[in-house]
C-alpha positions, 0 to 999 in steps of 0.5 A: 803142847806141855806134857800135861795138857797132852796126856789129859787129851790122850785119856779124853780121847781113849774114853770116847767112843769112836764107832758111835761118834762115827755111826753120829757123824755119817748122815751128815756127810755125802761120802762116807769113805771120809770116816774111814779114817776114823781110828783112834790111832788117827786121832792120837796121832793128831793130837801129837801134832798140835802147837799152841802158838 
């Protein structure tokens, strides 16, 4: 991913409330250990690892 288009996914990311996405997120799931890992550290470091072929 071009510098650009990582940056602008990093400042989208850091705007985003995780613990309300997580609170949204956790009457669908069965096992709510899965959202533990829910941090935006976790996430950043997602996005740094994603190629566009």
């Amino acid at each position: 991913m071009d510098d650009e288009k990582l940056k602008l996914l990093q400042e989208k990311l850091k705007a985003v409330d995780i613990e309300q996405i997580t609170k949204d997120v956790q009457p669908f799931l069965q096992d709510k250990q899965e959202l533990d890992l829910w941090r935006r550290d976790f996430f950043l470091n997602i996005i740094e690892s994603i190629e566009i072929i």
